[in-house]
C-alpha positions in Angstrom: 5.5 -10.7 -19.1 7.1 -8.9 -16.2 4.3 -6.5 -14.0 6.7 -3.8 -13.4 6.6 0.0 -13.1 8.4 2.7 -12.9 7.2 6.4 -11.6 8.4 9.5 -10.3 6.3 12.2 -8.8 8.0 15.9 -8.2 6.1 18.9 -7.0 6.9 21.7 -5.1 6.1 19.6 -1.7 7.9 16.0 -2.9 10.6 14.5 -4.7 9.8 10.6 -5.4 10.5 7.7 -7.3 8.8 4.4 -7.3 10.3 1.0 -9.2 8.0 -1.8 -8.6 8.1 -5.5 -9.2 4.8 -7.2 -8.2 6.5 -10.4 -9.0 9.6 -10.2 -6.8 11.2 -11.8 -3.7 10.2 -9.0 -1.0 13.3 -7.2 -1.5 13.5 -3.4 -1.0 15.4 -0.3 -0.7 13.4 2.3 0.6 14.1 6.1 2.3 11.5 8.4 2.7 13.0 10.3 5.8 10.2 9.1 8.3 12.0 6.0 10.1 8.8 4.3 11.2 7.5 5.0 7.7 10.2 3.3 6.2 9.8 -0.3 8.3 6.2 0.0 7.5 7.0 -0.3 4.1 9.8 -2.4 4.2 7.6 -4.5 5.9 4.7 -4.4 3.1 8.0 -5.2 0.5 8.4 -8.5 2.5 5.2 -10.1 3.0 3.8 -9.0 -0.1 6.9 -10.4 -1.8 7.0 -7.1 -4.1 10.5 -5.7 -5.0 10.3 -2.0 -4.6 12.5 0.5 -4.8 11.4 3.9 -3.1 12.9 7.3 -2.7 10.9 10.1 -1.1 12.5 13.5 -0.2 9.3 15.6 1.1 9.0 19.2 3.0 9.4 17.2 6.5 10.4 20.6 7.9 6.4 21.4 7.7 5.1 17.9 8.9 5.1 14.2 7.7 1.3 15.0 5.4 3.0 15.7 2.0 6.0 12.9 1.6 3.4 9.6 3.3 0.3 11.3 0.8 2.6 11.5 -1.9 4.4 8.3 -1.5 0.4 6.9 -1.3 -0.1 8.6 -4.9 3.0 7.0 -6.4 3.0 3.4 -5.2 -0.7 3.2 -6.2 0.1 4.8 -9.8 2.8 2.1 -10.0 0.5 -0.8 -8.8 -2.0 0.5 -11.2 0.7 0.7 -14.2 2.0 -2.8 -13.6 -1.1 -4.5 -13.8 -1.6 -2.9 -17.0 -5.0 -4.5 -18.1 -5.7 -6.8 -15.1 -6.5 -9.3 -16.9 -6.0 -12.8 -15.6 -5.6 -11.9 -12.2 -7.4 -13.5 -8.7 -8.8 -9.7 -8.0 -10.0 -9.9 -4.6 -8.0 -10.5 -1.7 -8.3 -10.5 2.1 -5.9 -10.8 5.7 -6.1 -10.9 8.8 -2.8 -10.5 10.8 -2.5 -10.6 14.4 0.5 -8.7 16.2 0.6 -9.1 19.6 -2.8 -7.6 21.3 -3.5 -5.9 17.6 -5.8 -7.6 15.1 -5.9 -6.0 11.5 -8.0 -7.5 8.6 -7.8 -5.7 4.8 -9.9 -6.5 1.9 -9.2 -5.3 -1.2 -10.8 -5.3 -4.7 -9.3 -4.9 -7.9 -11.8 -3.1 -9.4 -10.6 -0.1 -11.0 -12.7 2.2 -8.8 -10.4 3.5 -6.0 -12.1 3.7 -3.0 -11.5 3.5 1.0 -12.7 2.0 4.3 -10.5 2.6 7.3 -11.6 1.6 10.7 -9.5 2.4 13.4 -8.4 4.3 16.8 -5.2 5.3 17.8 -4.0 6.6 21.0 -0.8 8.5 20.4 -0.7 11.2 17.9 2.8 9.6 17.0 5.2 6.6 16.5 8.2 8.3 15.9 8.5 10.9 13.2 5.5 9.5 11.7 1.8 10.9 12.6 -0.9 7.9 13.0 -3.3 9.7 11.4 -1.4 9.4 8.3 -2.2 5.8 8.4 -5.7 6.5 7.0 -4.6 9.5 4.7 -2.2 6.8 2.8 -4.8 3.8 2.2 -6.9 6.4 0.4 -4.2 7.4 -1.6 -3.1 4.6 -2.8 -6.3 3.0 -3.2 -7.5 6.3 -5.3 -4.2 6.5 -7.6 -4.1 2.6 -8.1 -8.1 2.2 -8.6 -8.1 -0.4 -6.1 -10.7 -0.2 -3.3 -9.3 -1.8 0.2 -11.8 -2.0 3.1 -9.6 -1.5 6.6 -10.2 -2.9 10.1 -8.1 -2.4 13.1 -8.3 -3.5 16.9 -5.7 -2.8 19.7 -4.2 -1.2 22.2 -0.2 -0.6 20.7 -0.5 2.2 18.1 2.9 0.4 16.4 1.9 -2.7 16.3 -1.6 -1.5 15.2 -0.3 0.2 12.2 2.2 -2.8 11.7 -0.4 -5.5 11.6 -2.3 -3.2 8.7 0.7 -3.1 6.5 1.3 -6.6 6.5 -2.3 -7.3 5.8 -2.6 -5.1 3.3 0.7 -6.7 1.8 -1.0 -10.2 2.0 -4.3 -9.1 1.1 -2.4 -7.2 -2.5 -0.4 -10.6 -3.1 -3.2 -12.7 -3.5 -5.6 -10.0 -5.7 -2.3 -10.1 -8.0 -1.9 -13.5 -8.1 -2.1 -15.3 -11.9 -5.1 -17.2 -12.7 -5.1 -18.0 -17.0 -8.6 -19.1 -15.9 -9.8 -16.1 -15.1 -9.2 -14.2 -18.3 -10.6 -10.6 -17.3 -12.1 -10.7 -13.6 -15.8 -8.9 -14.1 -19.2 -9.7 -15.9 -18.4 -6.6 -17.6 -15.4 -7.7 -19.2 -13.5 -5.0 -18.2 -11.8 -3.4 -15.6 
């Protein structure tokens, strides 16, 4: 059974849809009209080796806020709707990924329960078009919308290569909760997620 998902999320801030493959070849197409926002997840696509497609057109006149939070809501809907049950999945996952002087490590559970940790400092307010604090804003959307709670650490001195190291852990960290395991059947002493 394919674990894909399709979503589209309008309101009067945002205009976005969201085709995911958690099975793919870490191929994308994605335009959200924040550059650096883009590469970021481009970059998650890749080393998560998710096929997403991803089209955000957001109120960028006002800020960056509502198209990265939104974008957050959707992907974590669509994560949430292709897994479906989560049954026979690994659940947890974890990365570390070095960049340079920057050292991020993500955890994440599969639980059901969203919920966020997100250590980190940055120096500049921006990396293009994109605001860092935005970085923290979107983990705790997507982890609330895809019940999915992901624990973030981040150390370093390059605010780019900061944020990059965290979406590439996250990416890793996501591929290996996801991973099949018939063994596993459903991945709690409850016997449900």
């Amino acid at each position: 059974m394919m674990r894909t998902a399709s979503v589209k999320r309008q309101t009067k801030e945002t205009d976005i849809t969201v085709d995911l493959n958690i099975d793919g070849s870490g191929t994308g197409s994605i335009t959200t009209g924040i550059g650096f926002f883009d590469h970021m997840l481009m970059s998650f696509t890749k080393h998560g080796l998710f096929d997403l497609k991803l089209k955000a057109k957001g109120d960028l006149d006002v800020d960056d806020h509502h198209t990265v939070e939104d974008v957050g809501l959707a992907l974590g809907e669509a994560f949430k709707d292709a897994l479906k049950d989560k049954s026979n999945i690994e659940r947890f996952g974890h990365a570390i990924v070095p960049m340079d002087e920057s050292l991020s490590q993500v955890a994440v559970d599969i639980s059901g329960r969203g919920y966020s940790v997100f250590n980190a400092e940055f120096k500049a307010e921006k990396i293009g078009d994109y605001s860092t604090r935005m970085t923290r804003h979107f983990i705790d959307s997507f982890a609330r919308s895809a019940g999915i709670t992901i624990n973030v650490k981040i150390e370093g001195e390059d605010d780019h290569h900061m944020v990059e190291a965290m979406f590439k852990a996250l990416a890793i960290a996501l591929y290996k909760a996801t991973a099949k395991n018939e063994k596993r059947g459903v991945p709690s002493t409850k016997g449900k997620l």
